[in-house]
C-alpha positions in Angstrom: -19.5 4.0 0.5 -19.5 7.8 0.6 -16.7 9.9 2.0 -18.0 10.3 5.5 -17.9 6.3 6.2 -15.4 5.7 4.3 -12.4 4.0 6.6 -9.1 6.0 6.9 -6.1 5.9 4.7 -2.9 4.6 6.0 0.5 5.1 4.7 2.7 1.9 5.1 6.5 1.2 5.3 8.4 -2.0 5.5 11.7 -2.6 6.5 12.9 -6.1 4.3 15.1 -8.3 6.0 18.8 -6.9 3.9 17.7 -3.2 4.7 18.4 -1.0 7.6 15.7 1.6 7.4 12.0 1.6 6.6 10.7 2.2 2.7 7.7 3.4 1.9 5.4 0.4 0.3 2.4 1.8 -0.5 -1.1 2.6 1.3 -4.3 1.2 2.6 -7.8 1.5 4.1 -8.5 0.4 7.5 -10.7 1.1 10.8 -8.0 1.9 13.1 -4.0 1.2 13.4 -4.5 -2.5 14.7 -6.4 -3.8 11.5 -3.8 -1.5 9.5 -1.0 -3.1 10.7 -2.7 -6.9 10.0 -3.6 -6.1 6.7 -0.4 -4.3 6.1 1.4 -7.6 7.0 -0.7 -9.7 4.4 -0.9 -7.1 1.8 2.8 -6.1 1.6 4.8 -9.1 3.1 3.4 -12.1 1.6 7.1 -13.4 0.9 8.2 -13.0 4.1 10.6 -10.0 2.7 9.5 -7.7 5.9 11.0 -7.9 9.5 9.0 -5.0 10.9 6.2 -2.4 9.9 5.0 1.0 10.8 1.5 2.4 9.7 0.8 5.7 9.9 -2.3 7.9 9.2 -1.9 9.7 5.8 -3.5 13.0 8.0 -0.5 12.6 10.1 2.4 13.3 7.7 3.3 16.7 6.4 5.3 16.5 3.4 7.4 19.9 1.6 6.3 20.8 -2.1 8.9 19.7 -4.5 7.9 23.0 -6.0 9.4 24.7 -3.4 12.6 22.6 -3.3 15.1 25.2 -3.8 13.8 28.0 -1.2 12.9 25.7 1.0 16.4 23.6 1.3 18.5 26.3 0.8 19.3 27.4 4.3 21.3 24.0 4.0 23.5 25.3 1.4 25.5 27.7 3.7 26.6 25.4 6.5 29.8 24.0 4.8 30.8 22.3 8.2 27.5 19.6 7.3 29.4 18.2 4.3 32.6 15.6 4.8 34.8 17.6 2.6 35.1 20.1 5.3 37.1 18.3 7.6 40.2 16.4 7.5 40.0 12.8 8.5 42.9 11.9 10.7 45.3 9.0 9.7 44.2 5.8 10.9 40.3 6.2 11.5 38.6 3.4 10.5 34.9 3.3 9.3 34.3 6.9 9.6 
């Protein structure tokens, strides 16, 4: 196939069945996001490890340069108040 037919990329994620968030699992070709999603669910949950999916177009996600790291996350690095050593936690809070 050459580049112009060639189906779309898609980035997929699974959340497994002990994990509260989505991971990234790997990626695949497909004509649109319903066939994604099917072949997402046979490619990367054949153990039954997944409880939901997401597919996304790999044209869709911008990602920062980890060249870049330290310009580009610094701004973070003078806002003290974001970090839990900045406040006090009062006696008897629980699960904080």
């Amino acid at each position: 196939m050459s580049s112009s037919t060639e189906w779309p990329l898609w980035e997929v994620f699974v959340r497994s069945r002990r994990g509260l968030s989505h991971t990234h699992a790997g990626s695949l070709h497909a004509p649109d996001a319903e066939m994604a999603l099917r072949n997402a669910r046979d490619l990367y949950t054949r153990r039954n490890e997944g409880v939901s999916l997401w597919v996304v177009p790999s044209t869709s996600i911008t990602a920062s340069s980890p060249d870049e790291k330290d310009p580009f996350f610094e701004p973070s690095a003078d806002k003290p108040y974001r970090h839990p050593t900045f406040y006090e936690i009062p006696e008897g809070v629980q699960h904080l």
